[in-house]
C-alpha positions, 0 to 999 in steps of 0.5 A: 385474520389471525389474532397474535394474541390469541396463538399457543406460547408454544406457537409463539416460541416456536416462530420466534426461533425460526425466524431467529434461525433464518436470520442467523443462516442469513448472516453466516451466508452474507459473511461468507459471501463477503470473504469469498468475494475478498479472497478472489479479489485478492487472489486475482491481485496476486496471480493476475495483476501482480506481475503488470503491478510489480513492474509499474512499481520498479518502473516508478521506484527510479525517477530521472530528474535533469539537474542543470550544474551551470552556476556560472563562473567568478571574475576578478577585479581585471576580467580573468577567471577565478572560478569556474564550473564544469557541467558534469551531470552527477549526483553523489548521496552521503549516507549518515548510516552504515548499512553494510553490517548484515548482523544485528548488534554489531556496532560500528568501530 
């Protein structure tokens, strides 16, 4: 058996740096094995999966949703119709913001 104690400061100096150096290798392997593994992955999501991803997204960008527009007709007093509602199906969105204006700093008149 080998005494630790008993070995040249030399030895010693000389063992603590190779094994500092053999981790040191190991970890800038380990960290370029990481980002090697991070780039294919996202080179795989761009080429290979991108255009199947881009259409599912636009796919679930429009959403149809029934709206029922019956809500029902008013009476007068004798029975015949004040109001009534007509079944159209259509939805009218109000923007508060006009985005129409493509340069910056131009304020709306």
């Amino acid at each position: 058996m080998k005494n630790t104690y008993n070995d040249d400061p030399r030895e010693q100096e000389a063992k603590l740096k190779r094994h500092f150096n053999i981790r040191l290798n190991l970890f800038f392997f380990s960290t370029f094995i990481i980002f090697t593994v991070i780039i294919v992955r996202l080179a795989i999501l761009q080429f290979v999966e991108g255009p199947s991803l881009s259409q599912q997204e636009t796919s679930m960008r429009v959403k149809d949703v029934p709206l029922s527009p019956i809500r029902g007709t008013i009476y007068a007093a004798g029975g015949e119709k004040l109001a009534y509602s007509t079944p159209v199906q259509s939805l009218y969105i109000t923007l508060q913001k006009d985005y129409s204006k493509s340069e910056r700093g131009m304020k709306p008149a």
